[in-house]
SEKEVO-779441 format. One record per residue (C-alpha): residue number from 1; residue in three letters; chain; x, y negated, z negated. Coordinates in nm, 3 decimals, decimal comma, always signed. Each point is the difference from the previous one (the first is absolute). Layout:
NODE resi resn chain east north up
NODE NUM Ala A X Y Z
...
END
This chain:
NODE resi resn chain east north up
NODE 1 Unk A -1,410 +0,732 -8,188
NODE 2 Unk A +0,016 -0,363 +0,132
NODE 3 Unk A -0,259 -0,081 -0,274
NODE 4 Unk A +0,180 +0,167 -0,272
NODE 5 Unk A +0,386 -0,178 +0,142
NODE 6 Unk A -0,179 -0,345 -0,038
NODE 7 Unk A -0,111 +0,112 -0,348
NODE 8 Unk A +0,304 +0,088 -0,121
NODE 9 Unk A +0,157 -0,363 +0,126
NODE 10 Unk A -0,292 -0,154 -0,176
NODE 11 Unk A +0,059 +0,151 -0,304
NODE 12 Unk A +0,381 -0,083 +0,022
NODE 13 Unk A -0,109 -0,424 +0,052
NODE 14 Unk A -0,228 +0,026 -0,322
NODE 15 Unk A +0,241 +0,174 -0,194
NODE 16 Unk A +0,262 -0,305 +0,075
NODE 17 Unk A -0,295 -0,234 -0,055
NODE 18 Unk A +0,128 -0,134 -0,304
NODE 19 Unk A +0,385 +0,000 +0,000
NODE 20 Unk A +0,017 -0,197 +0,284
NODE 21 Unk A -0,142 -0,342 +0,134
NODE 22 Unk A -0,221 +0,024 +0,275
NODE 23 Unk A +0,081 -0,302 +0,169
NODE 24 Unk A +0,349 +0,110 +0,024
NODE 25 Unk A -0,155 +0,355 +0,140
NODE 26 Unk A -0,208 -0,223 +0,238
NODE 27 Unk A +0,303 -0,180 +0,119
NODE 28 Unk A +0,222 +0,329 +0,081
NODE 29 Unk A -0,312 +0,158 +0,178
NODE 30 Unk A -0,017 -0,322 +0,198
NODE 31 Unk A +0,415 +0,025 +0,083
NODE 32 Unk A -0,090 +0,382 +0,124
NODE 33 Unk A -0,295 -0,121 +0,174
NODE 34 Unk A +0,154 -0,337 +0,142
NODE 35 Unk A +0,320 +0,261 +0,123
NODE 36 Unk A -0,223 +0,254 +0,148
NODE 37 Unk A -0,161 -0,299 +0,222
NODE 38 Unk A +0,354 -0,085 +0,092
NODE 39 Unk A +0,151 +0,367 +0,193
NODE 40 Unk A -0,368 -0,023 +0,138
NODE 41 Unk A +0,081 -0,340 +0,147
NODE 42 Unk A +0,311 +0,116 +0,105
NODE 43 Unk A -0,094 +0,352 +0,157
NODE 44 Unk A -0,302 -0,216 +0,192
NODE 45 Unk A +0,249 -0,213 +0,150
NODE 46 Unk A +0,250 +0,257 +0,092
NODE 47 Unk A -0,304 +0,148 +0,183
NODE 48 Unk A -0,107 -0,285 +0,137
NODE 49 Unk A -0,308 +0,024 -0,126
NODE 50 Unk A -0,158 -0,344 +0,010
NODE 51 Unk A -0,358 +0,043 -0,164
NODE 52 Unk A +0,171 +0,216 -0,260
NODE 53 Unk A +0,244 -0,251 -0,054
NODE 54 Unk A -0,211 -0,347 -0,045
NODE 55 Unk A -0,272 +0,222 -0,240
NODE 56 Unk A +0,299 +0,120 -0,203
NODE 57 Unk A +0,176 -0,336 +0,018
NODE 58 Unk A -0,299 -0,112 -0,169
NODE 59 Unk A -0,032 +0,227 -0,293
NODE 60 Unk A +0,351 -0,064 -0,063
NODE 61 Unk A -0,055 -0,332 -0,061
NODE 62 Unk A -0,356 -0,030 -0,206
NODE 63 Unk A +0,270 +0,252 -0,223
NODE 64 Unk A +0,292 -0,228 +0,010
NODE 65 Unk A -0,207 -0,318 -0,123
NODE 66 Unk A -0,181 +0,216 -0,307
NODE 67 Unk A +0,079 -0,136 -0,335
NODE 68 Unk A +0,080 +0,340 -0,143
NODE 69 Unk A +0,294 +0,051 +0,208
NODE 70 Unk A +0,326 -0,124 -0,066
NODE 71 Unk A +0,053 -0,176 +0,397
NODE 72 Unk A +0,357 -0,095 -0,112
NODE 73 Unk A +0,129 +0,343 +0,005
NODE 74 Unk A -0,165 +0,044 +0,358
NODE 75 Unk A +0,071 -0,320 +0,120
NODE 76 Unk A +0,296 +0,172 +0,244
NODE 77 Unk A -0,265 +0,256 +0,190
NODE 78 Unk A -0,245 -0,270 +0,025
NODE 79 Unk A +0,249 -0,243 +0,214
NODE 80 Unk A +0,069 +0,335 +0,173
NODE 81 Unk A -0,392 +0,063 +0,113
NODE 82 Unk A -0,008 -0,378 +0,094
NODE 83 Unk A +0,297 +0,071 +0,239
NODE 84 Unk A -0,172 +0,291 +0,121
NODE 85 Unk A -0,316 -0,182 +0,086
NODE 86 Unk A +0,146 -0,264 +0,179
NODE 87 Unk A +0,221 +0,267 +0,252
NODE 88 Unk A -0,364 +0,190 -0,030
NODE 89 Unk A -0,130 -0,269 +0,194
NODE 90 Unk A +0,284 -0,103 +0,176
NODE 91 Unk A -0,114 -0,006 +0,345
NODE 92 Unk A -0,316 -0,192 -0,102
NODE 93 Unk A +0,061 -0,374 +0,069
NODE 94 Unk A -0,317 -0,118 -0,157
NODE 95 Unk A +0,068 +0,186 -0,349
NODE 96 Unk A +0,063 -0,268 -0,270
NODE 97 Unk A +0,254 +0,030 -0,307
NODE 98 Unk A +0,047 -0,316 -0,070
NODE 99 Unk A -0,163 -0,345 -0,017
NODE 100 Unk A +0,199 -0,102 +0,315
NODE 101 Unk A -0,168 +0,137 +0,257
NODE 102 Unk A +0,290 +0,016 +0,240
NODE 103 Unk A +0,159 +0,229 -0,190
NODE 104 Unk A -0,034 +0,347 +0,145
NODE 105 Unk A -0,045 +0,346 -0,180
NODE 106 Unk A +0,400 +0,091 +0,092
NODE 107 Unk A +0,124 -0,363 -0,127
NODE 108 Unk A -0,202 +0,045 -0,285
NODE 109 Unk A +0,133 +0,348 -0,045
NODE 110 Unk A +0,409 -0,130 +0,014
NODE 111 Unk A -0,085 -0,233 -0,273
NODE 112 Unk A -0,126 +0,270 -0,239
NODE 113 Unk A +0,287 +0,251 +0,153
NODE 114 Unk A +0,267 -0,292 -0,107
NODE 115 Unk A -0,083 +0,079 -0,372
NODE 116 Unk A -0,037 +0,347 -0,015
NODE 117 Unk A +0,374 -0,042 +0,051
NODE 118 Unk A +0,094 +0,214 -0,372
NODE 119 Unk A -0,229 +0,282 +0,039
NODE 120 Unk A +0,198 +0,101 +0,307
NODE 121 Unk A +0,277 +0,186 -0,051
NODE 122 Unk A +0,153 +0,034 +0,338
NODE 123 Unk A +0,088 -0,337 +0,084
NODE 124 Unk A +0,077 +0,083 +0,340
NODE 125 Unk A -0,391 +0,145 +0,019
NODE 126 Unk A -0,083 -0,367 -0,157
NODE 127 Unk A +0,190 -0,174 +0,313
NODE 128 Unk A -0,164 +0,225 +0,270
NODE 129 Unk A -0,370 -0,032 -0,122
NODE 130 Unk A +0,065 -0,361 +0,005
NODE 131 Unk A +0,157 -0,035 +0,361
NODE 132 Unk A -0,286 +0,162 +0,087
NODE 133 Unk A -0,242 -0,210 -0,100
NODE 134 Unk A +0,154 -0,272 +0,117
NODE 135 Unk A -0,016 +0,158 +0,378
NODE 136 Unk A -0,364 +0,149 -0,039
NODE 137 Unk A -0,149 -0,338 -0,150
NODE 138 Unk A +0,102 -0,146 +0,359
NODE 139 Unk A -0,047 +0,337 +0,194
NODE 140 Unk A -0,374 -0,001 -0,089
NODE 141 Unk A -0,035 -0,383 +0,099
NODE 142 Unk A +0,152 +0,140 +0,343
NODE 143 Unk A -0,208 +0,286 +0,032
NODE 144 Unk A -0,333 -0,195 -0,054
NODE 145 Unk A +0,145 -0,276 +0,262
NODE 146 Unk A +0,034 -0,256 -0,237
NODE 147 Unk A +0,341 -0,145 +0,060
NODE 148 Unk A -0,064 -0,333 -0,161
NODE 149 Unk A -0,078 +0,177 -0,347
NODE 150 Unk A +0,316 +0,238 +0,058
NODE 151 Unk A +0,203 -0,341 +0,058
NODE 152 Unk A -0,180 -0,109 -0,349
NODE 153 Unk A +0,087 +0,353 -0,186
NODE 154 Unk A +0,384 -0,114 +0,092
NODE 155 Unk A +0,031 -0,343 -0,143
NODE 156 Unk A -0,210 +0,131 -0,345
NODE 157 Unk A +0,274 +0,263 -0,058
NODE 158 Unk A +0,269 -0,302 +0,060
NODE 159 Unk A -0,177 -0,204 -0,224
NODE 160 Unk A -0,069 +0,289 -0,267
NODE 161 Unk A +0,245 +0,269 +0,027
NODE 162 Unk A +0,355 +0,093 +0,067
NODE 163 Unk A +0,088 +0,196 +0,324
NODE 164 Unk A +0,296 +0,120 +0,241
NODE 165 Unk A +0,037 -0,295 +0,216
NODE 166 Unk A +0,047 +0,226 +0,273
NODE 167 Unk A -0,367 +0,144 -0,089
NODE 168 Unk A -0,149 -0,337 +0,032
NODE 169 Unk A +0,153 -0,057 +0,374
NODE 170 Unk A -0,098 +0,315 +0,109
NODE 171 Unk A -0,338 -0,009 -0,161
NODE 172 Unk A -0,006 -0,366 +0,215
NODE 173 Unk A +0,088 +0,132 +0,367
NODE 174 Unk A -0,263 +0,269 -0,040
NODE 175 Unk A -0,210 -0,211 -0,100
NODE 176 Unk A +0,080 -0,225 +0,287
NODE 177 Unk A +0,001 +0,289 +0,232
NODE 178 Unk A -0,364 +0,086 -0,144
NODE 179 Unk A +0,122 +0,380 +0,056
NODE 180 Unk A -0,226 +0,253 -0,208
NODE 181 Unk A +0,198 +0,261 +0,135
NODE 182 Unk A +0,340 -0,130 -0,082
NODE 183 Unk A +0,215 +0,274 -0,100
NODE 184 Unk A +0,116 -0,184 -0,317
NODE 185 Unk A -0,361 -0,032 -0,094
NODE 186 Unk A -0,067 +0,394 +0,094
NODE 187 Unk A +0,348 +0,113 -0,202
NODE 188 Unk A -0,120 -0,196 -0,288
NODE 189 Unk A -0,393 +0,114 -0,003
NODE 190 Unk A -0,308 -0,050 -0,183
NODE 191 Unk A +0,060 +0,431 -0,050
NODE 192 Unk A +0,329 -0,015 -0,089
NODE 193 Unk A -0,092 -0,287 -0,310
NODE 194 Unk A -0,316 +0,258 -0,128
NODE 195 Unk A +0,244 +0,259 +0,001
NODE 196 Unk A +0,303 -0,168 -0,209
NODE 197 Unk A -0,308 -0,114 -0,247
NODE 198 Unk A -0,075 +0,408 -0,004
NODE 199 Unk A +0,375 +0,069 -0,119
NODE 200 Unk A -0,057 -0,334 -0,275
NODE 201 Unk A -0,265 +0,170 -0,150
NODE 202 Unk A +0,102 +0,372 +0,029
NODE 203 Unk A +0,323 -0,133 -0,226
NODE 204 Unk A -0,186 -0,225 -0,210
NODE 205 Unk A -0,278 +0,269 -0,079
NODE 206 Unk A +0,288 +0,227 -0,079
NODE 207 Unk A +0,170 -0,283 -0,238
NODE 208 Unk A -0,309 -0,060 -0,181
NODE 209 Unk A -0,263 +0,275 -0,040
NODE 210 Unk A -0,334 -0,077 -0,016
NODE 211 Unk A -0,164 +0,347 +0,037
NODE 212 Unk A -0,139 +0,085 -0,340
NODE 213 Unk A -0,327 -0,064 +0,082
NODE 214 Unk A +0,037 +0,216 +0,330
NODE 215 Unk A +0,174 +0,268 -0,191
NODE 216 Unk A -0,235 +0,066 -0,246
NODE 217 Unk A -0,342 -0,055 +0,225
NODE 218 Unk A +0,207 +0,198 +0,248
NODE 219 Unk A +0,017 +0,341 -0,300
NODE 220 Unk A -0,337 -0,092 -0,108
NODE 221 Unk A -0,147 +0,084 +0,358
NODE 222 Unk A +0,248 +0,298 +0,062
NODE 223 Unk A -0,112 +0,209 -0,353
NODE 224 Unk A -0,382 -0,163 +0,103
NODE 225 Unk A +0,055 +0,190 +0,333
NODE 226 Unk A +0,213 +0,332 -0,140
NODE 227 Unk A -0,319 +0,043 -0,247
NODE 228 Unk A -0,268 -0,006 +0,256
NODE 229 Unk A +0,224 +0,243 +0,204
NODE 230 Unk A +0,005 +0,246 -0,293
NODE 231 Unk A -0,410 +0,015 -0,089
NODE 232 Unk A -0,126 +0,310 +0,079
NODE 233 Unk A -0,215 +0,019 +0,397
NODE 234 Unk A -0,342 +0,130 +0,005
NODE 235 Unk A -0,006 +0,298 +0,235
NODE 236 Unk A -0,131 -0,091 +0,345
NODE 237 Unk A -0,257 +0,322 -0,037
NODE 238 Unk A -0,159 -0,124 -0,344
NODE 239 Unk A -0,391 -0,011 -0,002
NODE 240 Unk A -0,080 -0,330 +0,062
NODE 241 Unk A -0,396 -0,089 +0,031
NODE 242 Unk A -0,150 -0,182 +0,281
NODE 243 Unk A -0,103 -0,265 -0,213
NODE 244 Unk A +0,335 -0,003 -0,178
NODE 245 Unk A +0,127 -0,088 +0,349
NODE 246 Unk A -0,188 -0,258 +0,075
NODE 247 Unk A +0,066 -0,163 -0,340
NODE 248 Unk A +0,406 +0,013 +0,074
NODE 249 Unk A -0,098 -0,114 +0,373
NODE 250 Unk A -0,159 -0,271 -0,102
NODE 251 Unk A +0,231 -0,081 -0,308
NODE 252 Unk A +0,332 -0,023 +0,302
NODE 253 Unk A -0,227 -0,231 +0,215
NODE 254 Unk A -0,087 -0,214 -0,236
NODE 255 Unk A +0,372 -0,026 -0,159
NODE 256 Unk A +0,124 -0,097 +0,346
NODE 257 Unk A -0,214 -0,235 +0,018
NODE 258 Unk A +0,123 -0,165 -0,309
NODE 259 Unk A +0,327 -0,011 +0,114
NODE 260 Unk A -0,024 -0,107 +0,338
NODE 261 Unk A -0,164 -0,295 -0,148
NODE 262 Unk A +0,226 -0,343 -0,055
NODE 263 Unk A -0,203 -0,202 -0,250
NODE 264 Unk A +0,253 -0,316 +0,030
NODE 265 Unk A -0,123 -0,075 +0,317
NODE 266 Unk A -0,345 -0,038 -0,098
NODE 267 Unk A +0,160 -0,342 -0,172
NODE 268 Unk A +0,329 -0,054 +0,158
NODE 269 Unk A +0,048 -0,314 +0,173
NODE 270 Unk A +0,118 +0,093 +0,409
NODE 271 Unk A +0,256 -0,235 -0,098
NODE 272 Unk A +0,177 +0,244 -0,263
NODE 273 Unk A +0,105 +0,215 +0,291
NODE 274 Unk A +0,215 -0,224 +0,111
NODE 275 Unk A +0,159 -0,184 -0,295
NODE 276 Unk A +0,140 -0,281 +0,070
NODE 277 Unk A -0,058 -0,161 -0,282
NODE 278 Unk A +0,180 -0,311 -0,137
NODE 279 Unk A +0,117 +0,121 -0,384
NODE 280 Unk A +0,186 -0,187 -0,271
NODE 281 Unk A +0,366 -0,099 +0,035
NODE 282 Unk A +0,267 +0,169 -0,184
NODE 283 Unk A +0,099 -0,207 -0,287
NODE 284 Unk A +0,324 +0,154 -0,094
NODE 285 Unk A +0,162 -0,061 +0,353
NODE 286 Unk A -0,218 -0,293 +0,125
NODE 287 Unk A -0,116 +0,182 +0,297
NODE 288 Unk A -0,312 +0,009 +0,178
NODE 289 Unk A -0,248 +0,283 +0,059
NODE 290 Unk A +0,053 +0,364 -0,034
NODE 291 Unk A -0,229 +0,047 +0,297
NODE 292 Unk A -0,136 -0,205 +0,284
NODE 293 Unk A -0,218 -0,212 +0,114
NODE 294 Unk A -0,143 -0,117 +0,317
NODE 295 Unk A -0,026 -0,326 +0,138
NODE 296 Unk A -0,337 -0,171 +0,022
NODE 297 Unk A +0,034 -0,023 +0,372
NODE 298 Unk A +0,063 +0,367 -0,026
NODE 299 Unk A -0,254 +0,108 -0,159
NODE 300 Unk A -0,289 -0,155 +0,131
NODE 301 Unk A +0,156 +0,140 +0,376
NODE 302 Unk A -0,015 +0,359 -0,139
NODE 303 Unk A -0,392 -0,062 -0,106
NODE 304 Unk A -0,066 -0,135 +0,251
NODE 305 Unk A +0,156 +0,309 +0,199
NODE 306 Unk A -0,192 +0,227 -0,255
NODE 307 Unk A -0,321 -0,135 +0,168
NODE 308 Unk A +0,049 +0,012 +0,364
NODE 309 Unk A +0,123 +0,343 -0,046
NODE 310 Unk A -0,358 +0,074 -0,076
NODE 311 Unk A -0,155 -0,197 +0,257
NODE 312 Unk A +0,181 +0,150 +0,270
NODE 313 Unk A +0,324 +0,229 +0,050
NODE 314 Unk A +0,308 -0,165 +0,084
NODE 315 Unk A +0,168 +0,033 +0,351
NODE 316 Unk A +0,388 +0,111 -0,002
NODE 317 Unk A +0,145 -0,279 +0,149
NODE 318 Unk A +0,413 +0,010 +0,227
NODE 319 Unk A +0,140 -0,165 -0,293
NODE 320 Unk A -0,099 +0,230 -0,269
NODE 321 Unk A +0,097 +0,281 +0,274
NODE 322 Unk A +0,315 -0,168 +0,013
NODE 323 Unk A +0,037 -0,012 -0,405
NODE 324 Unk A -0,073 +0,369 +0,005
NODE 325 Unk A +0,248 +0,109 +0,245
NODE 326 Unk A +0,278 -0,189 -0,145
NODE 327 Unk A -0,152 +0,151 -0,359
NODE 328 Unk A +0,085 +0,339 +0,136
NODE 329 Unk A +0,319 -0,070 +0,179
NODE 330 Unk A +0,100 -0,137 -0,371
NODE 331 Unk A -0,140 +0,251 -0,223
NODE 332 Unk A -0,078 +0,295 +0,210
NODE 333 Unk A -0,346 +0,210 +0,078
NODE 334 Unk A -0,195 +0,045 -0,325
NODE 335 Unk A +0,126 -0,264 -0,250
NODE 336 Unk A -0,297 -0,188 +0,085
NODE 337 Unk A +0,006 -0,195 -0,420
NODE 338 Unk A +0,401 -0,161 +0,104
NODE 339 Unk A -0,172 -0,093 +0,360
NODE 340 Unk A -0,297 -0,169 -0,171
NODE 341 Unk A +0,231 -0,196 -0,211
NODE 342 Unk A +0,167 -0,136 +0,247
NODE 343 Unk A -0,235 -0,133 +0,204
NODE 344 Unk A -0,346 -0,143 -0,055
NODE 345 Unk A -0,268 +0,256 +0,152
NODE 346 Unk A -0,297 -0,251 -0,062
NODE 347 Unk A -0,129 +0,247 -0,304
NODE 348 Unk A +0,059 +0,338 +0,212
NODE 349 Unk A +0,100 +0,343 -0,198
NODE 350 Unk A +0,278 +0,228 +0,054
NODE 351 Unk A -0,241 +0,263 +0,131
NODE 352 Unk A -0,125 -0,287 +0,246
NODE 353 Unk A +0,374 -0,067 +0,103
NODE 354 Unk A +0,051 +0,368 +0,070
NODE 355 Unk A -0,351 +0,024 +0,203
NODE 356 Unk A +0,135 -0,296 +0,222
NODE 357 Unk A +0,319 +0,180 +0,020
NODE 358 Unk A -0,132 +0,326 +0,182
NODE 359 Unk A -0,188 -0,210 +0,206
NODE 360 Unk A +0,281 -0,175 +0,136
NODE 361 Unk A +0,165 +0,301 +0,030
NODE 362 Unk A -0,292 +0,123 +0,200
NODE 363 Unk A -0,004 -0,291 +0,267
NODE 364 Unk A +0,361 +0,080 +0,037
NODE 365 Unk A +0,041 -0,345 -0,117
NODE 366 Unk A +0,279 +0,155 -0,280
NODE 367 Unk A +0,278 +0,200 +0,056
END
């Protein structure tokens, strides 16, 4: 039945063949395609899924630059998946946007928020996303113990952006007070931000539709699946020969085998797991990368990390004990992806944060 669906929607495109231009086909498939990419962005960041995220980020933008589409019309979403990149990455320090490499992920993110201004329509939703990142671009510097670079986040804003004045002097005595847990800095949280950004896309999803493609691959699957439900069952007590069997035995094996299989990483750089990769700069806006990139110094720390972690296995030191606890005391048990954003785990895993965790709790060393 799936065979003889696609049929029928191949005979439909060759039918049209020759009323219509197929450039201008091409550049409405790429619009469905470059839309579909975009509630996949924004469903992987409402999940918080980070490797789902970057890899979609990605697609979205080889898309975005292709000369068949017509980028003016999605100009809008792509300033929209910059913003989301930059809060994406928001508590990593070391993540570059721009040339300047003291801007951070959340300044960088406040910039591309500041003209996204018109495709908000609550402007009191507008105001709070903004406060926010103005309090979260110096709550991270806090939380990582860099006061001098929170004291720096400040005096950029003055320079670059208009805020309450009364924001700026309490931003300044926390800042002098170095107090992570200030309760003006736990009122206005990195939680509370992701979750306005949720209600910003729920209503702009809602304002402007970009399901098609998920509609109709979404009715494809479901009469797929309703026809495969209806073929008739072979009864369980059919004769079946030995050698039959054996056949169909083997046939399963070797089709799991085939599946199982993932032939891009017989070619796949280790690099692409983790993309970081420094892309092309958005013309239309004059803003830097869609995704990140790493510093040098970065990078060559994580390698080098990479290949001790072979050599021998790394000792849990009091300090990443410490970042752990406070990880938990923040986040709670289990959310072991927020706790490894926060802190820098020297290349550990969630799963490796949670082993640690019932080992503390084991030397009664945890409450």
């Amino acid at each position: 039945m799936e065979c003889e669906i696609k049929e029928e929607l191949a005979s439909e495109s060759s039918s049209t063949d020759n009323s219509v231009s197929f450039p201008h086909v091409t550049a409405v498939a790429s619009g469905w395609m470059l839309d579909f990419m975009f509630v996949s962005l924004c469903r992987s960041f409402k999940e918080g899924n980070f490797d789902a995220f970057n890899e979609t980020l990605s697609v979205f933008e080889a898309l975005f630059q292709s000369k068949s589409l017509k980028a003016d019309a999605h100009n809008e979403k792509s300033l929209i998946c910059a913003f989301l990149a930059r809060v994406m990455h928001g508590k990593q320090l070391d993540s570059l946007f721009e040339k300047d490499e003291d801007v951070m992920p959340l300044m960088s993110a406040a910039t591309v928020w500041s003209s996204l201004e018109n495709a908000v329509e609550d402007e009191g939703l507008f105001k709070e996303i903004t406060f926010l990142l103005f309090v979260q671009a110096v709550a991270v510097c806090l939380e990582k113990g860099q006061r001098s670079s929170a004291s720096s986040v400040l005096k950029w804003f003055e320079k670059r952006h208009t805020y309450p004045r009364n924001l700026g002097i309490k931003l300044t005595t926390v800042v002098t007070k170095a107090d992570t847990y200030h309760p003006f800095l736990m009122s206005f949280s990195f939680n509370r931000l992701l979750k306005t950004i949720h209600s910003f896309l729920d209503n702009y999803l809602k304002k402007n539709p970009c399901d098609f493609l998920i509609k109709t691959a979404t009715g494809f699957v479901q009469s797929s699946r309703n026809v495969v439900n209806s073929e008739p069952v072979e009864l369980q007590d059919s004769p079946v020969s030995e050698k039959q069997s054996e056949t169909t035995q083997k046939n399963k094996k070797t089709k799991r085998k085939l599946l199982s299989a993932k032939p891009t990483e017989a070619w796949s750089p280790d690099t692409a797991k983790k993309p970081f990769v420094s892309l092309t700069r958005l013309s239309s806006s004059e803003l830097c990368h869609l995704t990140a990139r790493k510093t040098l110094e970065t990078s060559t720390l994580q390698n080098s990390e990479k290949c001790m972690e072979k050599k021998t296995r790394k000792k849990w030191t009091a300090r990443l004990d410490r970042y752990l606890q406070d990880g938990v005391k923040r986040h709670g048990q289990g959310n072991w992806s927020r706790i490894l954003l926060d802190y820098d785990f020297e290349g550990r895993t969630g799963t490796m944060l949670k082993d640690r965790w019932r080992v503390l709790l084991r030397l009664h060393k945890v409450g």
